[in-house]
Each structure stands twice: as C-alpha cells, then as structure tokens.
C-alpha positions in Angstrom: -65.7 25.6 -26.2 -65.6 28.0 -23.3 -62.4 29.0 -22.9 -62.9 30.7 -26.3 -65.1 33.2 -24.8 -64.6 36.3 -24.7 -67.0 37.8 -22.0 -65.7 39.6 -19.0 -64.6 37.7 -16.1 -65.9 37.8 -12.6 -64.0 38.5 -9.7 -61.8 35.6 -7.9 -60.6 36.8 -3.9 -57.5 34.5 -3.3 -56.7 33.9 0.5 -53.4 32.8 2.6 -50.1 32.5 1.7 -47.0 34.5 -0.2 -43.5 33.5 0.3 -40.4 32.9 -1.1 -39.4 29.8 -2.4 -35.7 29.3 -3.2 -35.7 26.5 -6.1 -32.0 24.7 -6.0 -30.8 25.4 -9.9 -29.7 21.9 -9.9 -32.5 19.0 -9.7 -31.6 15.9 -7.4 -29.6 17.6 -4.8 -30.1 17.8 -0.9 -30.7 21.2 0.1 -27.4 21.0 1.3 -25.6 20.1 -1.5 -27.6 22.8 -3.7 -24.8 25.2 -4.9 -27.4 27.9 -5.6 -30.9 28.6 -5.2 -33.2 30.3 -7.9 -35.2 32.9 -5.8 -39.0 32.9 -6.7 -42.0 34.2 -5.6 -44.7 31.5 -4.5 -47.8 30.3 -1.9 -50.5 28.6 -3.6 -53.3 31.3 -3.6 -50.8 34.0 -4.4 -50.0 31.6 -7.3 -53.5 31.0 -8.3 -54.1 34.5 -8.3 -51.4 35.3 -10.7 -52.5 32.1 -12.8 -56.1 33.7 -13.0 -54.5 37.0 -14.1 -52.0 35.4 -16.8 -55.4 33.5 -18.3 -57.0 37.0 -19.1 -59.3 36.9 -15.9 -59.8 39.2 -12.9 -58.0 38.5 -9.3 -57.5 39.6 -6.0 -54.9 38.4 -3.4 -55.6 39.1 0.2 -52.8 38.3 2.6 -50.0 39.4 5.2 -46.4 39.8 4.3 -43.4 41.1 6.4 -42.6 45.0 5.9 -39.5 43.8 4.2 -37.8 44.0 0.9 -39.4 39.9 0.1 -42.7 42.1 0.9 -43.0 44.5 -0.9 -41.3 42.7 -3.6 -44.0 40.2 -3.8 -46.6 43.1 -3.5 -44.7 44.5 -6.7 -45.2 41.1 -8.5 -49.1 40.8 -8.2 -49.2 44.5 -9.2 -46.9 43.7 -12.4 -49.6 40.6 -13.0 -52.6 42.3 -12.8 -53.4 41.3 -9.0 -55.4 43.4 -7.1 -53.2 43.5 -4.3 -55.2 46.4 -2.0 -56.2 43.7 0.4 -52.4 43.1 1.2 -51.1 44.0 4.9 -47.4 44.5 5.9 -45.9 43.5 9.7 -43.8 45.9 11.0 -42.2 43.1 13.3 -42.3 39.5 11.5 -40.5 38.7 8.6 -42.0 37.3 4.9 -42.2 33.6 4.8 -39.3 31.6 3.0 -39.3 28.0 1.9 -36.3 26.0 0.1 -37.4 24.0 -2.1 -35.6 20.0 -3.2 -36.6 19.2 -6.4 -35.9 15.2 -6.7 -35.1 14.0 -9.9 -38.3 12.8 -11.1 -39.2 17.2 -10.7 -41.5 16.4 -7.4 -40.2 18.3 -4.1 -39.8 18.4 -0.6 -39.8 21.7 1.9 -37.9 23.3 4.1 -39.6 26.1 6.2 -38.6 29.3 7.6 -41.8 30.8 9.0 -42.1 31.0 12.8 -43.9 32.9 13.0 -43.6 34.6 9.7 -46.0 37.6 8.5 -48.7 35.7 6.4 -49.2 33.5 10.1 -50.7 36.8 12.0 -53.2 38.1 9.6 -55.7 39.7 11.9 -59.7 40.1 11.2 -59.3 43.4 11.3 -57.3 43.7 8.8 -59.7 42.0 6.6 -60.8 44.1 3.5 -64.5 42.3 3.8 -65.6 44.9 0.7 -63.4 43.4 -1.9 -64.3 39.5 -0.4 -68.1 40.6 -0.9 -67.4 41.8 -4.4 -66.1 38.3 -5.6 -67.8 35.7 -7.9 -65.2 33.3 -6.2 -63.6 33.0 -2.9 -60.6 30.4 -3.4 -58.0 29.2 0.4 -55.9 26.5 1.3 -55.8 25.1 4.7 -52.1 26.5 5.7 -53.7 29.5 7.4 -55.9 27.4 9.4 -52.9 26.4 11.2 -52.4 29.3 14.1 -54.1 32.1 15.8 -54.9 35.1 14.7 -55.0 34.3 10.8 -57.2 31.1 11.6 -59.9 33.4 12.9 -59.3 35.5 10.1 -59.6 32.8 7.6 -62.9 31.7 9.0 -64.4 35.2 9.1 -63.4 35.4 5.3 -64.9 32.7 4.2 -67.8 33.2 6.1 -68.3 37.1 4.9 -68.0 35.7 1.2 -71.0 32.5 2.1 -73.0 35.1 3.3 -72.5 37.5 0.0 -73.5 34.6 -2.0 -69.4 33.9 -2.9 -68.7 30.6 -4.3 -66.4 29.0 -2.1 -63.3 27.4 -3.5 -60.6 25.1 -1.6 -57.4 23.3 -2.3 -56.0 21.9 1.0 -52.3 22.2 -0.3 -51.1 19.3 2.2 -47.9 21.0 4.1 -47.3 18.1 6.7 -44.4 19.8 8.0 -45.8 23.4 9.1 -48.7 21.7 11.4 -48.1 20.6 14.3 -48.7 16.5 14.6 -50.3 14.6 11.5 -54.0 14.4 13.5 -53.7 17.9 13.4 -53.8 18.4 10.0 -56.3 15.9 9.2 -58.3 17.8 11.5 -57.6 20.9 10.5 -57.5 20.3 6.9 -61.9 18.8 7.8 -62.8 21.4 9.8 -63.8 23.6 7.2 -64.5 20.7 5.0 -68.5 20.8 5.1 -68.5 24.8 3.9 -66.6 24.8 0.5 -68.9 24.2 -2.5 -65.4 23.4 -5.0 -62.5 21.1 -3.5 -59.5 20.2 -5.4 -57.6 17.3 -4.0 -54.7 15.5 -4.6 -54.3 11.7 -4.3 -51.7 11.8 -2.0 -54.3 14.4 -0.2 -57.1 11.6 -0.4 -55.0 8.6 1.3 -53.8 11.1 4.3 -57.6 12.2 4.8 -59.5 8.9 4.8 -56.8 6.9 6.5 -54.5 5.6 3.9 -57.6 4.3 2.0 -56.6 3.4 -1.9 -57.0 7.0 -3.5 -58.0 5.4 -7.3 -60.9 3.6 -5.7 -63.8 6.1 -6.7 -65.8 4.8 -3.6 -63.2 6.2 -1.4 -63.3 9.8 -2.9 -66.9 9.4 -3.0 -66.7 9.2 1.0 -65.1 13.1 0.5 -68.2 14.3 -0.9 -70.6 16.5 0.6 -74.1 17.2 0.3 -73.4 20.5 -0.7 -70.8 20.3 -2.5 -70.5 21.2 -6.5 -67.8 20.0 -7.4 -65.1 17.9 -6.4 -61.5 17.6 -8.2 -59.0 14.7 -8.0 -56.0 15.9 -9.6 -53.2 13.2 -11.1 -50.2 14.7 -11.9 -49.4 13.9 -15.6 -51.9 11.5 -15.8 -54.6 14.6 -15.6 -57.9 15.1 -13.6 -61.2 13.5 -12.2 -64.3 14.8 -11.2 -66.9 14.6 -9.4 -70.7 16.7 -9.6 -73.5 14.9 -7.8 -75.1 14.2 -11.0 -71.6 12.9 -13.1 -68.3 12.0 -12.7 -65.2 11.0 -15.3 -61.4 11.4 -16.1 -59.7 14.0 -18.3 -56.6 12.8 -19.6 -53.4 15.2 -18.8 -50.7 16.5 -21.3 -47.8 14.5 -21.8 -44.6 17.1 -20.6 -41.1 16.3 -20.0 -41.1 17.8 -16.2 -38.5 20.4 -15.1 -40.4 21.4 -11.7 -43.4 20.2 -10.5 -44.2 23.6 -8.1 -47.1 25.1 -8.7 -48.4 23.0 -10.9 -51.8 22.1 -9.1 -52.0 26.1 -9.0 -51.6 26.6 -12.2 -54.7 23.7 -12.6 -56.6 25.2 -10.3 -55.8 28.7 -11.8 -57.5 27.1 -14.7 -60.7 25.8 -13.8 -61.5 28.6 -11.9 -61.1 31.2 -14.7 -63.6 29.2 -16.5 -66.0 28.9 -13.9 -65.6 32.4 -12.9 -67.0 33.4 -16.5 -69.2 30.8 -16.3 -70.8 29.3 -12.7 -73.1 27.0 -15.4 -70.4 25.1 -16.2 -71.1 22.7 -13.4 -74.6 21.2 -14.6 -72.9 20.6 -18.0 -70.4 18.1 -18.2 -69.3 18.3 -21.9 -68.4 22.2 -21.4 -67.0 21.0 -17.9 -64.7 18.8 -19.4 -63.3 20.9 -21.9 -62.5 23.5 -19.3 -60.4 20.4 -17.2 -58.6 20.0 -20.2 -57.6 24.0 -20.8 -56.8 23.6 -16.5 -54.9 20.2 -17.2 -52.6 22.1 -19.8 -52.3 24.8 -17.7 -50.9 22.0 -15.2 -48.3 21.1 -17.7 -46.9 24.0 -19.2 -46.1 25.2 -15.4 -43.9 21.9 -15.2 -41.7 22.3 -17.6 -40.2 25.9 -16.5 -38.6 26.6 -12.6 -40.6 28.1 -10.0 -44.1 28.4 -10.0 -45.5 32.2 -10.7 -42.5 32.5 -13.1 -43.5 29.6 -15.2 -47.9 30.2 -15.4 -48.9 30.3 -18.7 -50.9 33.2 -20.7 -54.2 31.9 -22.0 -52.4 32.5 -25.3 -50.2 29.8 -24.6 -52.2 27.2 -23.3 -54.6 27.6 -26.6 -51.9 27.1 -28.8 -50.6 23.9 -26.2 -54.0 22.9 -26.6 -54.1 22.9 -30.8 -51.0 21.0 -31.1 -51.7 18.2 -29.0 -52.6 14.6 -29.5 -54.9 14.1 -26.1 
C-alpha cells in the first residue's frame, strides 16, 4: 500500500488563510449563548499544511498575518509542526483574522467573521517568496483569497509562478458564503480559476451552489465540473467518505464510522491526506487500486480530526491513522 512507504516526500506550498477560530466549549449553543470559547489556530491551507507535516511529509505555508500576538503565535505553531513558515509576512497596521465558530449539535458549524480587512486580505505580490513556490511538487489554495485586492493578484501570480515551474496545482474552494460579497460573486469567483487547477476537492454542498442547485449525488452533474485538464477530481461526503473522479475511472471510498465532536477541519485533514500521498507519489493518479487506498488513509484522516475540538489541534500523526486504519471494519 502506499502509505507504507517510506521514501522522502516532495514539497507541498500551501496558500491563503491563518486565523483564529474560537470553538464554543459547549456544542449546540448560539454564539451568544456560548459561555466560553476554546481558542485555536485555523484557515484551511494553514491546516492542510500542518496535516501534511503531522503525516511525516514536507510543507510550506505562505501567507499574511497581523504583526500581533495571534500572529506570531500562529507563526510559532507551524514552526512547532514542522511548517516551513519563511514565506509568512506580518502587517504592521491590520490585525490577524478571527472567526467564532457554532458547532450545532450534529458537530457541523456556522461562522462569524472578524476580518475587515484583516492581514491575510492584503497579501501583496511582492511579498511573494516565488523561490520556495518554484521548489514545490504541489501547490495547494482555496478560493477565500480570491475575494479582494491585493491578495487576489497575489494569489493569481502564485499559482501562475508554480504552472509555469511545472507545480501540480491543488484546490479546495472552502465555500465561505459569508466573507464574499453577493452569492454570484462567489460562484464566480470560486470558477474563475477553475480551468487552471489539475486536483479539485469539492464538497456536495460545494457542487449544488456551483451548478445551480443541481442534485450533487447525480454523477452527471459532477461530471459537468470536470475539465479537460484536470487529474483528478474529489467529492468529499462527510462520514459517508469520498468519490473520485480521473478521466479514465471513477468510484466511492467508504468513510470511517466516528462518533463526531467537531466537524472543523475535517476536509483539511482529508485533503492533508491525499496530498501527502500524491506528493510521494504523482503516479498514483493512472492507478486506481493504489488511488483508492490512499482515499481511504485521507478518509481516516477525515475522521480522526472529528472527534477532537478545533482543527490543527486535533490532525492526526501518520502513526495514528495506520493504527485507525488496522482496527477498522470498512
């Protein structure tokens, strides 16, 4: 199986987002009602960055924080994972992102923003380390810093120096309704840069808001996602697991049954997981039995970040998700 491989890891450059997410330390509760919030660190590729560390691979994390306590505290944390965190930048006058987090009952969330704007939003292209993109195997984003000037230009400059290196693109659109400005301009936003990536991990919440409302378990509507030139494309389903999509095959990978604390960072952590495999092995996606087993080490990555608070406290080691892995009845 791959994941029992012990060759070095390539490089992964993770893009956009670090912030702090206060987690209420009592599920079910309107923000309001919270009577205290767990402070963690978060932002999808920051967390996909650590995830990639914890697995035993190699990451970087490129990004803008405020020149605050939150910022060089989150700085800190990728250090203390094994991040390489030299393409980091610090504003002198805006202030590290925050986000409060509502976890429901059933462990899935709603957001509350404080970011306008905050420091990750003004990420200039000059500040871009371009050496440490062109060094990557993989270049993973979202689409949240495609929402304002200047770290949209900065985002497509990015991406563009890793296409032209020869860097495997990577993308997760991490729908954030709330922080764009009208729902047309997130479906826009979020397609813009659809065409470029060659790896796309969607939800299916992420497929109905994209084509329309279209039914997101109907695999002729996700095939209407695909692109020409595009590897691979990832449904993900919560507990339920994982499909995929190459141009030459396509099938389901069951999920692990959890009990679910916290559902934050869980597509992260998945994503964390298929791209540590890839990233040792680009091969992968011609060969669909060695494909699958990788979904199913990402899938258990998924659910072992569920069933702890917070996201980057609660990634697993590699450690722990081969042991997950040997004791389960898939």
């Amino acid at each position: 199986m791959v994941y029992l491989k012990q060759r070095e890891s390539s490089l992964v450059v993770c893009f956009g987002e670090m912030l702090i997410d206060f987690v209420p330390t009592i599920n079910g509760l309107a923000l309001a009602e919270a009577p205290a919030f767990q402070k963690a660190p978060g932002g999808a590729p920051a967390n996909v960055a650590v995830g990639i560390a914890r697995l035993g691979g190699s990451s970087a994390f490129i990004g803008k924080v405020g020149e605050d306590e939150f910022g060089y505290m989150l700085a800190d944390i990728l250090k203390e994972n094994n991040v390489n965190n030299e393409g980091m930048r610090f504003d002198p006058g805006a202030r590290t992102a925050l986000a409060f987090v509502t976890l429901r009952n059933d462990g899935e969330r709603e957001f509350m923003f404080y970011r306008n704007p905050s420091a990750d939003m003004l990420l200039r292209e000059s500040e871009l380390d371009l050496n440490l993109i062109r060094k990557a195997k993989i270049f993973h984003y979202g689409s949240i810093s495609l929402i304002t000037e200047p770290c949209k230009s900065a985002h497509i400059a990015a991406a563009k120096a890793a296409k032209d290196a020869g860097v495997v693109l990577s993308y997760d659109p991490n729908l954030r309704l709330p922080l764009w400005p009208s729902v047309e301009s997130a479906r826009k936003g979020i397609l813009s840069i659809w065409e470029t990536a060659d790896i796309i991990k969607i939800s299916e919440e992420e497929i109905s808001f994209l084509t329309n409302g279209e039914d997101p378990y109907d695999d002729a509507v996700v095939r209407k996602l695909y692109h020409p030139n595009l590897k691979l494309l990832l449904v993900t389903e919560g507990a339920e697991g994982c499909r995929y999509y190459t141009k030459d095959f396509s099938g389901r990978v069951k999920g692990l049954k959890v009990d679910s604390v916290d559902t934050t960072g869980a597509g992260d952590a998945f994503v964390a997981g298929i791209l540590s495999q890839l990233a040792v092995d680009l091969s992968l996606l011609q060969k669909e039995d060695q494909l699958r087993d990788a979904l199913k080490f990402a899938n258990t990555c998924g659910a072992l970040t569920v069933i702890q608070r917070g996201a980057i406290p609660a990634l697993p080691t590699k450690e722990a998700v081969l042991n997950a892995m040997l004791k389960s009845v898939w």
